[in-house]
Each structure stands twice: as structure tokens, then as C-alpha cells.
C-alpha positions, 0 to 999 in steps of 0.5 A: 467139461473133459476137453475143457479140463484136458485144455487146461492141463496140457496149456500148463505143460501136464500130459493128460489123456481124457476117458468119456465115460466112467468105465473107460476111465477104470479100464485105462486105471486097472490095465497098466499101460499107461503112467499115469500121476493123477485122476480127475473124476466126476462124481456121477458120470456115466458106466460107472460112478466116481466113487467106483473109479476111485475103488479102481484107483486105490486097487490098481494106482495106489500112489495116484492121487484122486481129485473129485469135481462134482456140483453143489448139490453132490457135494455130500458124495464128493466128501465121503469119496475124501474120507475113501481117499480121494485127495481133494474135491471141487465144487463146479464152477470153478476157476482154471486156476483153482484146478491148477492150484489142487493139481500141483498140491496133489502131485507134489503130496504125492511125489513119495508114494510115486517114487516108491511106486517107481522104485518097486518096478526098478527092484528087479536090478538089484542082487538076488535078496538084497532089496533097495532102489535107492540112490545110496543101494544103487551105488552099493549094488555097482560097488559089489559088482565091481569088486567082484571082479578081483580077489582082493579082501573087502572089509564091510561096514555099518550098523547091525541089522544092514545086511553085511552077510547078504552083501558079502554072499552077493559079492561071492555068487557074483564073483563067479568062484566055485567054492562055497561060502563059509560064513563065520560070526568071531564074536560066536566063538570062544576066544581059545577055539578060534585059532584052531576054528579058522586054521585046523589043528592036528591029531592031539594038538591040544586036550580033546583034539583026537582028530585032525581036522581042517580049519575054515579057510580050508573049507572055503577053498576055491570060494568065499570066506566071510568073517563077520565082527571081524573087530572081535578076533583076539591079538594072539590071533591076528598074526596068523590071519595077516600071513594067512592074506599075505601068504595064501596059506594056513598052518593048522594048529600042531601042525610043523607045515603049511597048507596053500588054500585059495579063500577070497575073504570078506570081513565086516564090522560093525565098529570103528577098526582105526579106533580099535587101531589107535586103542592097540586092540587091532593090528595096523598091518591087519587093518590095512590088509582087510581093508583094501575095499572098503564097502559102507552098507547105509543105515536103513533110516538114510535110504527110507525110500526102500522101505515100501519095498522091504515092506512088501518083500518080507509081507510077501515071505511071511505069507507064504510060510505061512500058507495065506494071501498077502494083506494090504498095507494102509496108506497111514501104515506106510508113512509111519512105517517110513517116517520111523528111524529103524535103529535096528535097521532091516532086521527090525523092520522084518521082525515088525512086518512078521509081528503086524502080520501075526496081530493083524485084526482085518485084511490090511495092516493098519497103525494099530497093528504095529508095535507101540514104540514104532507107531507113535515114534513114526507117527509123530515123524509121519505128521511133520513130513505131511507138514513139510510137504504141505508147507504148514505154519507151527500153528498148523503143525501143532493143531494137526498133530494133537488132532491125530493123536487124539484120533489114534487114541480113539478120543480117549482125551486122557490117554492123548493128553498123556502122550502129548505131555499136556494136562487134559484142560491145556488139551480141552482148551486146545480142541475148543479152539479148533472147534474139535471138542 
């Protein structure tokens, strides 16, 4: 039956290696040199059962999909290794093309998991704290390392919560310069503090100022400087800033002379500035003197294909401070943590890792543990990506998601029927039909 299989799979063009016994098969699972897509198990098999090589599976390959081949009078054993995750089972005998049918199903199912999985061995390419592999994150990672070679500003991009202040640190620690790097939030400071705030002011320049003290361009002299919401600085500000970039030298506030400072700046905005521009609440000059590279941080919901690895980075962080092992994350977890939208981008996906992780009730995170606004947003993005990938009809769309809803509400009818906007006889007439009730 093994050759029979591994014949049948390398005529259709799939790479397939074959263990004789069940205990060679965990070994070549749990060691990690071999890629390896998918499984194909026996249920009874010498060494070692199938259901203890799926244990294997889910433990070593958790982005391999299992498919269970028993005989008739096992069949109880191959459902219940389903119900532990196995993909798919067959029955014995079965035609090649059936075998070939389940294969291609299984591997395209699981094409987002191996991708993540592939991404998590990539990740080390990435700047220091900065996670991604995505597409779009390996082109910002080129963009930052391209522009740390010049001294030219950068203006920063995107939504709050994307990590403008962890580019902008990339950017200065690759960029070589051994000054510090002086973050600045312009929105965090009273408008009538910001001139002297950035440029210094003089012994008695104005009520309070008994001392001269330098701005924060002088602080990050020889390094980077980083203006977060940039889009905040007053207009009677604005000026000083554009000749301080023209000029490479600042004027401290009561001061009759200026000082020549080396401060590479970065400025980010999480607002449209050509809008500001048009609506005279931000200088043009300054725009275009900010703007000389510009570097657009994607959203996190255009780079999903991160999440499983933030997932795992701020799980990993979170438990560490607090002195226990990392929890494992559920399969389901995962597809709604990445079905979900984020509007809050990573710092929202942080704060719901850290909030799973305190409320988690056992040894892996699962559904239940998020917060509700994510689990049942995610959840129903979740089952529609399941039913593209499977090609499934809106009837069978439909069917599959009022039966995991009713699942996560545990069959409490009245609280699905209330998620799914139904009255509960629509909701009975419905599981009735599907034979459910």
C-alpha cells in the first residue's frame, strides 16, 4: 500500500518519501530536516499508531495537513483522529483519483498556514524588532536600508499603530551615526513650549526660563532626530524647522546667533500633509523639504500574512515578563486572529495577545480567549476565507457559518439566533434542514 501510494503521488508530479513503520514516520516529522507538505497515515501501522503520528504532526508541523487511510472496520478511529485534526480520511479501497482529489483539496487548504510557516523561518531578515516577511514588509525593509545611506529627511506614513517610531529607529541604527536617537511626539506638547522644546532658548528668554538650555536638535547632534505627527507643529513654528533643514543650524529662543548642528531628521504623520497644504495648515516649503523620501508603513490588514509571526513575537515577550512558558496558539485562534481587520493595526494585535494570554483558561489560546469584538468580527471573516478556499456555494456558506456560531455559543440557540440576526424559529428551521437540530 506505501509503494502503491508513493507511485501514485510522484506519477502526478508530488515529491514523496515513504517511512516503513509508524515510528520512522515521527522520526522523519519531529527532526526538522526534511520540508515536508503533507502526511499520509495508516491508522494501525506498526511502532507507532496513526493517531500518535498526528500527535507528532501537530506538535512538529503544525502547517501539515494529515490525511488518515484506514479500512472499513477502523473507521471509528480515523474520525476521531479528524476531530484531533487530521484533514481528511479514506476508506480502503479507494480509487488513485480519490487519493489525488483529497491531496490537492489538503494542500490547497493549507497553503496559508505553510506560507506563515515558511515566513517564521524568513523572519530573521528583518530589521532588529521590526516583524514581517510579507511582500509589502520586504520591500519596506530594502526602502529603510536604502535610505539609510543618505542624510537626506524622510517623511513616514500610515495609520496609528504601524510602527512609524520603530522604522524611524531602523532607519538611524542602520544608518551608522553615532549620535543618539531623540524621539519627539509634536502632538504631546503645548504649542507655546515647542519652539523652545526643539531649538533651546536663553537664560531669561521668556517667564520661567532661568536657565539656558539646548533644544532637541542639539541633543541629537551626530544622530537621528524623529518628529512624530509632524502634521501637529503650529504655523509660527514651521519657519524655524524649514531653515533649520536648509540650514543645518538652529537659533535658540533669545538667542541673537545660530548654532550648527548635524541632526539627520525623520518626521512621520499619520495624516494626509497635501490635504493640511491645501487647507493653509502646513507650509508647502516644508512639505517638500520633509518629504524627500517618502516611506509608506502598510496597515496591518494589507500584510495578514505577518500576523502568525507577531502573534508569536509579542506571545514569546509577554511570557517572558512574566516568568512562564509560552502558550500554544489554536488553529482556529490563528484564522481569526488573521481574518480580523486590526484598525488599530499592531498595537491592537499586541494588546490583544497580552490581553489572551492574561484570561487564557488552559495551555493554548483558543477563540474564547479573545476580546468579543475581535472574536466574532474574525470569526465570521474567518468562515468566508475557509469558503473561498474550499469553493463553496452561498448555501454552503450559509449552512457553515450558522453551524459555527452556534458552536461558539456553545448551543445556546437564543444567543446565536441573536448574533446571527435571526428570530430563534428561522434558526430552528434552519438546523432542521441541515439535520443539526
Amino acid at each position: 500500500m506505501r509503494d502503491f501510494l508513493v507511485d501514485v503521488l510522484e506519477d502526478a508530479g508530488y515529491e514523496t518519501v515513504g517511512a516503513i513503520d509508524g515510528v520512522k514516520a515521527i522520526e522523519r516529522v519531529s527532526t526538522g530536516r526534511e520540508h515536508i507538505d503533507l502526511v499520509i497515515t495508516d491508522v494501525r501501522m506498526p511502532g507507532a499508531s496513526g493517531a500518535e503520528l498526528l500527535a507528532a504532526v501537530r506538535e512538529h508541523r503544525t502547517e501539515a495537513p494529515v490525511i488518515v487511510i484506514t479500512a472499513f472496520g477502523s473507521v471509528h478511529h480515523a474520525v476521531e483522529m479528524v476531530k484531533a485534526g487530521a484533514y481528511h480520511y479514506l476508506t480502503k479501497p479507494f480509487e488513485a483519483t480519490d487519493l489525488l482529489a483529497s491531496v490537492e483539496a489538503a494542500l490547497e487548504a493549507s497553503a496559508p498556514q505553510r506560507e506563515h510557516a515558511r515566513l517564521r523561518r524568513e523572519v530573521p531578515l528583518a530589521p532588529e524588532r521590526i516583524i514581517g516577511a510579507s511582500r509589502l514588509m520586504r520591500e519596506l525593509f530594502d526602502l529603510i536600508d536604502r535610505a539609510a545611506r543618505s542624510s537626506s529627511t524622510i517623511l513616514l506614513s500610515g495609520e496609528s499603530g504601524t510602527g512609524k517610531e520603530l522604522v524611524a529607529r531602523a532607519v538611524h541604527e542602520a544608518s551608522g551615526r553615532r549620535g543618539p536617537f531623540i524621539p519627539v511626539n509634536c502632538a504631546a506638547i503645548p504649542a507655546d513650549l515647542i519652539e523652545s522644546e526643539l531649538f533651546g532658548h536663553t537664560d531669561g528668554a521668556f517667564t520661567g526660563a532661568r536657565q539656558a538650555r539646548p533644544g532637541l536638535f542639539e541633543a541629537a547632534n551626530g544622530g537621528t532626530l524623529f518628529l512624530d505627527e509632524v502634521g501637529e507643529l503650529p504655523l509660527v513654528v514651521q519657519p524655524k524647522l524649514l531653515r533649520a533643514l536648509q540650514e543645518g543650524a538652529v537659533r535658540r529662543v533669545g538667542a541673537d546667533r545660530e548654532r550648527e548642528v548635524d541632526a539627520r531628521l525623520v518626521a512621520a504623520t499619520n495624516r494626509d500633509l497635501e490635504v493640511h497644504v491645501s487647507q493653509g495648515r502646513f507650509r508647502e516649503d516644508l512639505y517638500w523639504r520633509l518629504n524627500v523620501i517618502p516611506i509608506h508603513i502598510p496597515p496591518l490588514r494589507e500584510r495578514a500574512m505577518d500576523i502568525p509571526l507577531l502573534v508569536d513575537h509579542f506571545m514569546t515577550r509577554a511570557c517572558l515578563a512574566a516568568g512562564r512558558q509560552p502558550l500554544d496558539v489554536a488553529p482556529d485562534t490563528l484564522a481569526i486572529l488573521t481574518a480580523y481587520s486590526w484598525p488599530g493595526n499592531v498595537r491592537e494585535l499586541e494588546n490583544a495577545v497580552e490581553r489572551a494570554l492574561a484570561l487564557a483558561r488552559g495551555p493554548r489560546l483558543t477563540p474564547d480567549d479573545l476580546p468579543e469584538r475581535i472574536r466574532t468580527t474574525g470569526e465570521a471573516a474567518a468562515v468566508i476565507v475557509r469558503a473561498q478556499e474550499r469553493r463553496l456555494t452561498l448555501r454552503e456558506l450559509e449552512r457553515e457559518y450558522i453551524l459555527e456560531t452556534v458552536h461558539r455559543t456553545g448551543g445556546n440557540k437564543s444567543r446565536a439566533a441573536e448574533m446571527l440576526g435571526l428570530d430563534r424559529k428561522t434558526l430552528h428551521r434552519k438546523l432542521n434542514e441541515y439535520g443539526s437540530e
